[in-house]
C-alpha positions in Angstrom: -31.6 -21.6 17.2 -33.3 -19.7 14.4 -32.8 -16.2 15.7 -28.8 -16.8 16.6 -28.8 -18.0 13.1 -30.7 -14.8 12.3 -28.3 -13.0 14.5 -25.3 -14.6 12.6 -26.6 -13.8 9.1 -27.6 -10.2 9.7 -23.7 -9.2 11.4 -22.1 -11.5 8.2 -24.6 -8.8 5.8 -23.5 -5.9 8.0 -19.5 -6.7 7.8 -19.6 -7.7 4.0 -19.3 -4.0 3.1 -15.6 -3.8 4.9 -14.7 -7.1 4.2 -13.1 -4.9 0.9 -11.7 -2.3 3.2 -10.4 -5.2 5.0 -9.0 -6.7 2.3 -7.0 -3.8 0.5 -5.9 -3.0 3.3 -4.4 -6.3 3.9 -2.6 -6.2 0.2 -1.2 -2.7 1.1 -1.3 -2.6 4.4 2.4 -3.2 5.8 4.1 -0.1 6.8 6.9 -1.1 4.2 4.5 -1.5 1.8 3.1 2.0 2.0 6.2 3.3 2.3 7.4 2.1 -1.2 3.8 3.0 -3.0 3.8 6.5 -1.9 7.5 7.5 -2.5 7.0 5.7 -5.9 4.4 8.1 -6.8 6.9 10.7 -7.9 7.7 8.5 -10.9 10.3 5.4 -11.6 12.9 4.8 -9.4 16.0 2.3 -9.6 16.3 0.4 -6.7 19.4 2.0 -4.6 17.3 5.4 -5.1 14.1 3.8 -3.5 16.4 2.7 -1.0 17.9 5.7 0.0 14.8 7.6 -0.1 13.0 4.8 2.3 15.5 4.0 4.4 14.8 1.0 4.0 17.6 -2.6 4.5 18.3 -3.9 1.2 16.5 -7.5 1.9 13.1 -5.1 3.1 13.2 -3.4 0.0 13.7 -6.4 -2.2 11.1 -8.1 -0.2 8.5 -5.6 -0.2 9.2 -4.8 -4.2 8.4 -8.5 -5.1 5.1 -8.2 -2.7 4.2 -5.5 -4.7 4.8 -6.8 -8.4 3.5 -9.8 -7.1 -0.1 -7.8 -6.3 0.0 -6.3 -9.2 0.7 -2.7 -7.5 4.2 -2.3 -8.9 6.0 -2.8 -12.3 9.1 -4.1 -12.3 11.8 -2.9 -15.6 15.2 -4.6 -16.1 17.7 -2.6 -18.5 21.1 -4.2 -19.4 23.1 -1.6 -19.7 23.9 -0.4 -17.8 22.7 -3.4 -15.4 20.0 -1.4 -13.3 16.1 -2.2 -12.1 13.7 0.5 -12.5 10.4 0.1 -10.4 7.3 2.1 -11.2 3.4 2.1 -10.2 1.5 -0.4 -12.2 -1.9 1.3 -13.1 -3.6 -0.6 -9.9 -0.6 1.5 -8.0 -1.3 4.7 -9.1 -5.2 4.4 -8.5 -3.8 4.5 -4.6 -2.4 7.9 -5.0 -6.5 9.5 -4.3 -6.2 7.3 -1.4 -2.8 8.4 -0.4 -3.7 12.1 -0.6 -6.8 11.1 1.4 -4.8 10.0 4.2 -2.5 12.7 3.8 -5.1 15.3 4.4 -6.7 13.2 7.3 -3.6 12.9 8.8 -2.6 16.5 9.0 -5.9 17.3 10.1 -6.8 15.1 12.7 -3.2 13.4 14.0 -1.6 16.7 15.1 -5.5 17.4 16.9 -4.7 14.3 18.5 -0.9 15.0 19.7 -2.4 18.5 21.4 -5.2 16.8 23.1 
């Protein structure tokens, strides 16, 4: 019994490194979701731009948008008039753009390796 417990312990302390990969991943992890953050990274955008520049339905977007200012990824700005609903990348947002250049660069390099192979 001791050394399964042993055995349980030691793969809990090897995982707890990823369980944070794991769970950003899980907060920005939808393809949606990735979507929105990186085409938000060229500044604010109303809604009916992000939209056309996803290609995303109207109910994604809207969905995905309150995800986001819900996780604190995206800011939210209401003007009155004109009526209009300006979305930006809160500052935990814009600390994914490393990342998305990251995957950017990864992706170029080793995806299109992959599609000759």
């Amino acid at each position: 019994m001791s050394s399964m417990s042993n055995a349980v312990d030691e793969t809990v302390e090897k995982n707890a490194d990823a369980c944070s990969v794991v769970e950003a991943v899980e907060q920005i992890g939808s393809q949606w979701r990735l979507v929105v953050l990186h085409d938000l990274q060229d500044g604010e955008k109303r809604f009916n731009e992000l939209k056309r520049s996803t290609g995303a339905s109207s109910r994604t977007l809207s969905r995905v948008l309150d995800d986001l200012e819900d996780a604190g990824l995206v800011n939210r700005r209401v003007e009155d008039r004109p009526i209009a609903t300006y979305y930006s990348l809160a500052e935990k947002g814009e600390r994914l753009c490393p990342v998305f250049d990251e995957l950017e660069r990864w992706a170029d390099d080793w995806l299109e390796t992959a599609a000759d192979d």
